[in-house]
C-alpha positions as CSV (number, residue, x, y, z in Angstrom):
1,X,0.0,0.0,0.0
2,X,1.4,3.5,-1.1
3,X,1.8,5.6,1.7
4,X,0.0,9.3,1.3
5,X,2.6,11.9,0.6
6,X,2.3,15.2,3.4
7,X,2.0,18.2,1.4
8,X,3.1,21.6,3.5
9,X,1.7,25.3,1.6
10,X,3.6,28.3,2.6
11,X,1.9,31.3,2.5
12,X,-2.0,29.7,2.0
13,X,-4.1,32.7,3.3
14,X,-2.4,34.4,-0.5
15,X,-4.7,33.6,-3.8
16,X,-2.5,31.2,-5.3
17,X,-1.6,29.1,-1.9
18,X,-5.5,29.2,-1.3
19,X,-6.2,27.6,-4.5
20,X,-3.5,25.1,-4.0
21,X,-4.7,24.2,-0.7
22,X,-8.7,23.8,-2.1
23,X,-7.8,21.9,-4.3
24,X,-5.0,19.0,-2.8
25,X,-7.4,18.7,0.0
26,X,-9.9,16.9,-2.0
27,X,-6.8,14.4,-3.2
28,X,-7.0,11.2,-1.1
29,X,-3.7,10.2,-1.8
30,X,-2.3,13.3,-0.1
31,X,-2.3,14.7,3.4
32,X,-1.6,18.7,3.6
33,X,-0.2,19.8,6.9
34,X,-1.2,23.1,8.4
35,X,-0.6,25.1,11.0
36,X,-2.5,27.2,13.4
37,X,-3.0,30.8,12.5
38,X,-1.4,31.8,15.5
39,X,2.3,30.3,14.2
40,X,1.4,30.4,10.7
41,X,3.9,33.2,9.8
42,X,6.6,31.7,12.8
43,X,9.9,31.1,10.5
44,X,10.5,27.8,13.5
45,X,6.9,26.6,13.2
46,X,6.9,27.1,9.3
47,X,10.5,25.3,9.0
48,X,9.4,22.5,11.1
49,X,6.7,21.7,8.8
50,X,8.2,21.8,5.8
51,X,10.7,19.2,6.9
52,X,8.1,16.5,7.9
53,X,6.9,16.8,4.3
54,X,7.5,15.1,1.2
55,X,6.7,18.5,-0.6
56,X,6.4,22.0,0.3
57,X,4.7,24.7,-1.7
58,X,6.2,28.4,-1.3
59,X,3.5,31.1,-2.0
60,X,5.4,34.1,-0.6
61,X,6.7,37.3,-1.5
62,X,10.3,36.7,-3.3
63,X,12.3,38.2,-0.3
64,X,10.5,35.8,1.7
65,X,10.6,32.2,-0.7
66,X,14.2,33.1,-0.9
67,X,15.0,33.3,2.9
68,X,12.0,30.2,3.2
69,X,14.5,28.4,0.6
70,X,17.6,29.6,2.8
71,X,16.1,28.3,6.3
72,X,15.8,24.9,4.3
73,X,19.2,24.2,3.2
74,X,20.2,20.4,3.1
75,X,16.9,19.8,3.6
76,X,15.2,16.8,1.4
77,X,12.0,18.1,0.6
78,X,10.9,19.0,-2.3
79,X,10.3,22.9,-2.8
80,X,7.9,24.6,-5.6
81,X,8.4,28.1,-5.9
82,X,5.5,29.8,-6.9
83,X,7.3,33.5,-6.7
84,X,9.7,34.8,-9.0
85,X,12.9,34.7,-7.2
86,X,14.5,31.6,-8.3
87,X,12.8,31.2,-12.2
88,X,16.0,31.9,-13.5
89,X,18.4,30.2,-11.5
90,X,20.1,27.6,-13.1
91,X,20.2,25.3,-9.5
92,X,16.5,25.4,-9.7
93,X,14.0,22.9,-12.9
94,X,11.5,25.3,-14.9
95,X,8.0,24.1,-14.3
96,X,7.5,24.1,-17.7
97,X,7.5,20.0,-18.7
98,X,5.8,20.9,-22.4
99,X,8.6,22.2,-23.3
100,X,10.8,18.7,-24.0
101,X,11.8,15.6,-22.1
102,X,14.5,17.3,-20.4
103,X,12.0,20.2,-18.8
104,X,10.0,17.0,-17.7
105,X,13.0,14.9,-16.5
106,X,14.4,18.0,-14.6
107,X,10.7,18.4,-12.5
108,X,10.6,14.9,-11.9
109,X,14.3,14.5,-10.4
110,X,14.3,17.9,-8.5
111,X,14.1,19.2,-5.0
112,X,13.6,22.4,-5.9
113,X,11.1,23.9,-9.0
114,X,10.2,27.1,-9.7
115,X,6.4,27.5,-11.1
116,X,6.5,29.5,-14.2
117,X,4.7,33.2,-14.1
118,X,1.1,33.4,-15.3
119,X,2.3,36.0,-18.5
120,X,5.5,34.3,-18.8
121,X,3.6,31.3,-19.2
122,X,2.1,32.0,-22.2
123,X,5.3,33.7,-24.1
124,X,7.4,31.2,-23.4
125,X,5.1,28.3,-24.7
126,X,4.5,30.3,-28.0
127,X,8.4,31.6,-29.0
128,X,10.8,28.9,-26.8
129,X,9.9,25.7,-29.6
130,X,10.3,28.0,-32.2
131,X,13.6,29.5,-30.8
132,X,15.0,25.9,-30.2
133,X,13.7,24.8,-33.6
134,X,15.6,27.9,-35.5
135,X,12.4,29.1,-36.6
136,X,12.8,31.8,-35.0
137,X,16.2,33.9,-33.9
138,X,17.5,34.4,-30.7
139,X,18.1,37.9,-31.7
140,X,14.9,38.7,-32.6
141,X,12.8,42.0,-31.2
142,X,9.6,40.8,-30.0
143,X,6.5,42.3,-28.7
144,X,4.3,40.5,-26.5
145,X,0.4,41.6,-25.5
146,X,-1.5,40.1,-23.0
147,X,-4.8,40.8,-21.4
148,X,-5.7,39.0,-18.1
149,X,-8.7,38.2,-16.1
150,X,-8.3,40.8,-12.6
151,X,-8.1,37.6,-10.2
152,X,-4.1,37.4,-11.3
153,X,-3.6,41.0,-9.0
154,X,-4.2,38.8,-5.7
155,X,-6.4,39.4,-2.7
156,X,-6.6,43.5,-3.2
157,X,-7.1,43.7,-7.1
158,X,-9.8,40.9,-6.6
159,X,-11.8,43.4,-3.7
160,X,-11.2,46.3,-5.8
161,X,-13.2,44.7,-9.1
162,X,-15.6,43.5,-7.0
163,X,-16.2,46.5,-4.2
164,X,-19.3,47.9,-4.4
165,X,-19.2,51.6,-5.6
166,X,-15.8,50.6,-7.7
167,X,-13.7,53.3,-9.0
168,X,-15.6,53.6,-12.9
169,X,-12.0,53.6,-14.0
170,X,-12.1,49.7,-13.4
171,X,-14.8,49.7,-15.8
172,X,-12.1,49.6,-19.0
173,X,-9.1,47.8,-19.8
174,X,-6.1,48.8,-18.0
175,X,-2.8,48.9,-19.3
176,X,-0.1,48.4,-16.8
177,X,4.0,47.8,-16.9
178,X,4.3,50.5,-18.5
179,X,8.3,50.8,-17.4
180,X,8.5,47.6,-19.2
181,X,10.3,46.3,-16.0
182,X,7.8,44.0,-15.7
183,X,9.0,41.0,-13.3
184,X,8.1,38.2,-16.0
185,X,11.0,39.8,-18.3
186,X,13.8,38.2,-16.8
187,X,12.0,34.7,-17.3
188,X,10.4,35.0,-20.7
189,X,14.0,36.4,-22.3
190,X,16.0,33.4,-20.3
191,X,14.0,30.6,-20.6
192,X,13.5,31.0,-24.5
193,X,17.4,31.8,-25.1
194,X,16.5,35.2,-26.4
195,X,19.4,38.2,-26.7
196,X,16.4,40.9,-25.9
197,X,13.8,41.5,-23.7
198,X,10.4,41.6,-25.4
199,X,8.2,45.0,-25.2
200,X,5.6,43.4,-22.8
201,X,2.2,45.0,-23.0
202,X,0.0,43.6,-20.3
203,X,-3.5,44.6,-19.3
204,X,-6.0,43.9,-16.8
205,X,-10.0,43.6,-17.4
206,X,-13.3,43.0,-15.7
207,X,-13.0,39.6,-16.1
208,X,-12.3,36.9,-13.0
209,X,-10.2,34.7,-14.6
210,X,-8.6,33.7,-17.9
211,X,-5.7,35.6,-20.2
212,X,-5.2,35.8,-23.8
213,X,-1.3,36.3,-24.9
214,X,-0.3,37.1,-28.4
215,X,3.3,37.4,-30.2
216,X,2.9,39.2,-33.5
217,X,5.2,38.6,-36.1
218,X,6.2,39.8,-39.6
219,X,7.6,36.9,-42.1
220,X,10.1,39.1,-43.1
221,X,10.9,38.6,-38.9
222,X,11.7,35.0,-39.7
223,X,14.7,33.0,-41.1
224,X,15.0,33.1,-44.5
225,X,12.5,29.7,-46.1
226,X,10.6,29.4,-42.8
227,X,6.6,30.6,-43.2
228,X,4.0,29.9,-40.7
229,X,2.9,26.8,-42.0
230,X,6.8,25.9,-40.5
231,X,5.6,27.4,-36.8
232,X,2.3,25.4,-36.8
233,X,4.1,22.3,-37.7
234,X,5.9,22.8,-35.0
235,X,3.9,23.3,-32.1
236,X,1.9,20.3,-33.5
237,X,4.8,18.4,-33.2
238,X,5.1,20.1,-29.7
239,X,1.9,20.2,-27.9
240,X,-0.3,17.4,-28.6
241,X,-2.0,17.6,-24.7
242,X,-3.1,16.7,-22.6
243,X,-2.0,19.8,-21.0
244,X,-1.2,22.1,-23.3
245,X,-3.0,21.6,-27.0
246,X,-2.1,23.0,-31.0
247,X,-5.4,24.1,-32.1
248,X,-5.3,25.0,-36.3
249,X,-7.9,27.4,-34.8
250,X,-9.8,28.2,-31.8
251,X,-11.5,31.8,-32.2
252,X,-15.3,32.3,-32.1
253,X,-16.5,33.9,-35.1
254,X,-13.3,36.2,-35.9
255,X,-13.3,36.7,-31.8
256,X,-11.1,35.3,-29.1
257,X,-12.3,35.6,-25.4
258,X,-10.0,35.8,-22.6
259,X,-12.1,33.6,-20.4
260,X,-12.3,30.9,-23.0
261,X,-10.5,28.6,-20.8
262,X,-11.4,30.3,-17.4
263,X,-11.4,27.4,-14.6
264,X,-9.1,25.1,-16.7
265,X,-5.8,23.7,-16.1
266,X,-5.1,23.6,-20.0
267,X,-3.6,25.8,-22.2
268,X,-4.5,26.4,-26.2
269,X,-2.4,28.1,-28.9
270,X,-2.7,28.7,-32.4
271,X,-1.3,30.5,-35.0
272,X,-3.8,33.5,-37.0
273,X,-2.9,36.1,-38.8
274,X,-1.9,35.4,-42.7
275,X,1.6,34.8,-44.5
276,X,2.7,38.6,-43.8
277,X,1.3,39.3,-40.4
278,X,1.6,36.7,-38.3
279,X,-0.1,36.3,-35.0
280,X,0.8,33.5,-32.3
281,X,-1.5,32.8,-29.6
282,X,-2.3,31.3,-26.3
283,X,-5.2,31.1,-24.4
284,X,-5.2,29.6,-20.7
285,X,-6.5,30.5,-17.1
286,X,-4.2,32.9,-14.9
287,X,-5.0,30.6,-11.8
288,X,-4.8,27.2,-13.7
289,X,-1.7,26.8,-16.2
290,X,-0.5,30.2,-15.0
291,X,-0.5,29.7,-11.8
292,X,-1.7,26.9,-9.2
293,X,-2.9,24.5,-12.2
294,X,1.0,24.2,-13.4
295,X,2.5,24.2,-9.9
296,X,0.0,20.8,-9.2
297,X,1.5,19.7,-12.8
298,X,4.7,20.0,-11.2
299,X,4.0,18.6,-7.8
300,X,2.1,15.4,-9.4
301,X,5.2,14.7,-11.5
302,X,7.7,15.4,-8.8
303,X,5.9,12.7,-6.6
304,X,5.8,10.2,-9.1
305,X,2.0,10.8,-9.9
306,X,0.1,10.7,-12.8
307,X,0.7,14.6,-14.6
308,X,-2.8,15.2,-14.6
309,X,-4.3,14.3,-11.4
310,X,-6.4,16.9,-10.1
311,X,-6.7,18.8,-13.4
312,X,-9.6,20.7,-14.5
313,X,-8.9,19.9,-18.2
């Protein structure tokens, strides 16, 4: 008989690590061990817990996931990182197991796995395959525009859209990063081997959940010989699910809503456009593949479980 793996969530009062925590404790062949609120933020309590564990989950600030990460050094539990701290640091495996057998191998062998970014997420599925594939140069300038559902701005965002008497302002799409410092740059440009930055356009709307994330491209943008029929061959070749899925198309009538996939663990990408203007395209839910959906991924594959256990697919 398999004995049930104990699951520890730091920081599960935050959006993601209550998400996480709904939906392991319906999982009967996992126990989650919690503290009382009264220790829950007590670095002893907190380290103490994590070490009974097989797995802990870090939903914390970055300052905070990297001192959490510090306090467990030598430790043999597993950690998933669902801040950005440690995305691009080469100690730690990229949650991203779509993305070839060694992304997968490196989950399922690591202690420590940072959970991909919910914009990132999207950006990196669409230009990292075509990047490794040489359809696409590493030196290429890229813009990226994504529009997400309000849930992805946490606890506050989520009482601000739904207040009543809201701000009218909240009414509209709102464009935000507009430094382009964005915290998801330092992932999207590393992960996919790329010399530059893209311009990163996100915005937030009054929708809960869901995002939408489109790369345009020119064909004069790609290597000489190489046309879009090239890029959807290869993310067929790439993403055949059950996870993450090549659709040739997956608009509704012309139009592509952001909450297509909102309560989903999957993601969707196409490529639109026409043999001059180019547009790649993901669609996927800001709490499932881009954010507590993937870090389950990641947890069922680092404990030897079936990927999709638990999955809203």
């Amino acid at each position: 008989m398999r004995l049930m793996k104990r699951i520890f969530i730091d920081g599960s009062a935050g959006t993601t690590g209550l998400r996480i925590h709904q939906r392991l404790a319906a999982r009967r062949d996992l126990t989650l061990v919690t503290l009382p609120e009264a220790v829950r933020k007590d670095p002893n309590a907190r380290r103490e817990a994590m070490e009974q564990c097989d797995a802990a989950f870090l939903c914390l600030p970055d300052a905070v996931a990297v001192e959490a990460v510090d306090m467990l050094a030598g430790s043999a539990v597993t950690l998933l990182d669902t801040s950005t701290a440690h995305r691009t640091s080469p100690d730690w495996a990229y949650g991203f197991p779509e993305l070839g057998a060694a992304y997968e191998a490196a989950v399922k062998e690591s202690k420590r796995i940072a959970v991909p970014g919910c914009h990132a997420s999207g950006f990196i599925a669409l230009v990292a395959p075509l990047v490794a594939a040489g359809l696409l140069s590493p030196a290429a300038y890229l813009t990226c525009h994504s529009i997400t559902g309000y849930s992805g701005g946490g606890k506050k965002m989520i009482a601000q859209y739904e207040a009543d008497g809201r701000d009218a302002l909240l009414d509209a799409p709102r464009q935000y990063g507009l430094s382009q410092r964005h915290k998801h740059l330092p992932e999207m440009q590393a992960v996919c081997g790329l010399a530059h930055a893209p311009i990163f356009c996100p915005i937030v709307s009054d929708f809960y959940s869901g995002m939408v994330v489109t790369v345009p491209l020119f064909s004069e943008e790609l290597p000489a010989g190489v046309t879009a029929e090239h890029l959807r061959q290869c993310y067929g070749d790439t993403y055949r699910g059950p996870v993450v899925r090549y659709l040739p198309q997956m608009d509704e009538d012309g139009f592509l809503s952001g909450a297509g996939l909102s309560g989903k663990d999957g993601m969707e990408l196409t490529v639109a456009g026409n043999d001059e203007r180019i547009l790649l395209l993901a669609r996927y839910d800001n709490l499932g593949k881009g954010a507590s959906g993937a870090a389950i991924q990641c947890l069922n594959l680092s404990l030897g479980c079936e990927m999709t256990e638990g999955l809203v697919l």
